[in-house]
C-alpha positions as CSV (number, residue, x, y, z in Angstrom):
1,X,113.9,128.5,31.7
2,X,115.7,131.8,32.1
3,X,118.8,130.1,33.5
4,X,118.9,127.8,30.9
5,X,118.8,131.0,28.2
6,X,121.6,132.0,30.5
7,X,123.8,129.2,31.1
8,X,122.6,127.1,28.3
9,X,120.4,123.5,29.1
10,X,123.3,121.1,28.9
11,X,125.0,122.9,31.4
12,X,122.2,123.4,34.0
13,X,121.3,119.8,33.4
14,X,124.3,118.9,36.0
15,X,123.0,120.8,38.7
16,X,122.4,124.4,40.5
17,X,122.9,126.1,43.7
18,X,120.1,128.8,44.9
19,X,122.3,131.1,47.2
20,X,120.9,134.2,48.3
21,X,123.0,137.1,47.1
22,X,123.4,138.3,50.8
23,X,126.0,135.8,51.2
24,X,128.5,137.6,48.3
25,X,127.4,141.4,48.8
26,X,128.3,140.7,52.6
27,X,131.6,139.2,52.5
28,X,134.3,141.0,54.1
29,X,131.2,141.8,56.6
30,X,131.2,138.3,57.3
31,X,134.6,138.4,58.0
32,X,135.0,135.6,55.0
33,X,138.4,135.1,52.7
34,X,138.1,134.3,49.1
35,X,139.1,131.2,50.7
36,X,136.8,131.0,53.3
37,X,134.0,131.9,50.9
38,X,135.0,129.1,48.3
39,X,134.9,126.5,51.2
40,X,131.2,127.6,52.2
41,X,129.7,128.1,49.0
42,X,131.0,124.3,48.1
43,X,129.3,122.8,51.4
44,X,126.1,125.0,50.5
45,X,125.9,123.4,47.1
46,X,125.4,119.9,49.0
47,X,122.1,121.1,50.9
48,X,119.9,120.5,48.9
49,X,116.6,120.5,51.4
50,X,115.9,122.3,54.6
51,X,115.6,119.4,56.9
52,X,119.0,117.2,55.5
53,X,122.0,118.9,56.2
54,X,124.7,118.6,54.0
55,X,127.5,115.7,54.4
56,X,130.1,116.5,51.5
57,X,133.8,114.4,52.4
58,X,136.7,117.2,52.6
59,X,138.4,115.0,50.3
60,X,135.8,115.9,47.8
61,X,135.9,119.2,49.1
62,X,139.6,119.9,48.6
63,X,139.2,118.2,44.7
64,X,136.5,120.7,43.8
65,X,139.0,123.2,45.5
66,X,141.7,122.4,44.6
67,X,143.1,122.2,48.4
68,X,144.3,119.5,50.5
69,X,142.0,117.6,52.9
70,X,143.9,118.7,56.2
71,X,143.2,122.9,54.3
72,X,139.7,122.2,53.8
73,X,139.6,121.2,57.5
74,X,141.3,123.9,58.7
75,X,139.1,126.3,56.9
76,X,136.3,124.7,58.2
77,X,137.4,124.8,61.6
78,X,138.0,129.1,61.0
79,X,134.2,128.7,59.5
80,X,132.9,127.3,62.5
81,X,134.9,129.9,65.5
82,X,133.5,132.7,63.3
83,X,129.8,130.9,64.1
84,X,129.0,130.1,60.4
85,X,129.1,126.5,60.2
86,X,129.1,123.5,63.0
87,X,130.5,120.1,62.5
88,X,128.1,117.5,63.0
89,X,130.1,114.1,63.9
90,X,128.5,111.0,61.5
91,X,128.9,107.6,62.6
92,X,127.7,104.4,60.9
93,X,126.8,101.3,63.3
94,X,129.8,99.0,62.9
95,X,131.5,101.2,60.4
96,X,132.9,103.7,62.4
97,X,133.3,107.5,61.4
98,X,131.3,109.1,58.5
99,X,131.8,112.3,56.8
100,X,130.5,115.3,59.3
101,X,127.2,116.6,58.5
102,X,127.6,120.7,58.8
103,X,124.5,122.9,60.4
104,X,124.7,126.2,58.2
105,X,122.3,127.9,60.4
106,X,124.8,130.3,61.8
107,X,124.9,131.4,58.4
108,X,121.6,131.7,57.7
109,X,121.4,133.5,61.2
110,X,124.3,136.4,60.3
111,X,122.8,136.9,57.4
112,X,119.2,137.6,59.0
113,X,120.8,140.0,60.7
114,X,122.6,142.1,58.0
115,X,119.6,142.4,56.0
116,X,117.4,144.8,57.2
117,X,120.7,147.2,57.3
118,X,122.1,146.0,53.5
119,X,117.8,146.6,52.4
120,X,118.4,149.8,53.9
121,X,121.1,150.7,51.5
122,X,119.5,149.3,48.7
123,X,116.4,151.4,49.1
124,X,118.6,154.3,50.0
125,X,120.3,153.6,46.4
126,X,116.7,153.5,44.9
127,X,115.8,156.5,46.2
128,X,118.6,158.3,44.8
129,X,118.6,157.2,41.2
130,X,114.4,157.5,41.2
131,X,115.2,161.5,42.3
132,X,117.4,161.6,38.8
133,X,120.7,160.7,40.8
134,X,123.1,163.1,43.4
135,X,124.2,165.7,41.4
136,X,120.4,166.7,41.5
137,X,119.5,166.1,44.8
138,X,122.9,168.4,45.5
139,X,121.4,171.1,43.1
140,X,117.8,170.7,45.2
141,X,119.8,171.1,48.7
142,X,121.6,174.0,47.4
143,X,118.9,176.3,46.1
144,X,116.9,175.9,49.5
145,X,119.9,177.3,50.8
């Protein structure tokens, strides 16, 4: 209900993503381009449960995107050496090749282990603006001084 006051109904109708903020606030930690970031978040919005990885075409890919198939690849590809995503080969019997499921656990690993350090900062930031911000903490340092 509160997204829909947001977004409006209509347009929450079509679909959402749940992303943990993690993955934005910790960009350039994760080494990701606007590009690289665009690429993930679009493969995230196909997983839609724990146990079925997601399968999206990088045709469909590069339309939401606005990329070629052959770029969405390659980004892909720089995904996957950076140990965020891993291409999953799909075959159908007597079809041939399917789209590649991709195994975001990586992900979900790097960003298990920036938490406890970007929670830290976030408390840290808490603490700060509970005490009535830096200028008085300064003002507190100094007079014991």
């Amino acid at each position: 209900k509160a997204s829909e006051k947001k977004w409006g109904s209509a347009v929450m109708k079509l679909g959402f993503s749940l992303l943990p903020s993690l993955i934005f606030r910790a960009q350039a930690r994760l080494g990701l381009s606007p590009t690289h970031l665009a690429v993930l978040l679009q493969i995230a919005d196909y997983w839609w449960e724990h146990e079925r990885k997601p399968y999206p075409g990088t045709s469909a890919l590069g339309e939401r995107l606005s990329l070629s198939p052959r770029q969405v690849r390659r980004h892909i590809a720089d995904l996957e050496k950076a140990g965020l995503v891993k291409r999953i080969e799909r075959r159908a019997a007597h079809r041939g090749k399917l789209t590649n499921f991709y195994d975001l656990s990586g992900l979900v690993e790097k960003l298990k282990k920036l938490e406890p350090e970007f929670r830290e900062v976030q408390e840290m930031k808490r603490k700060v603006a509970r005490r009535g911000g830096l200028a008085r903490q300064k003002n507190q340092t100094e007079k014991k001084t």
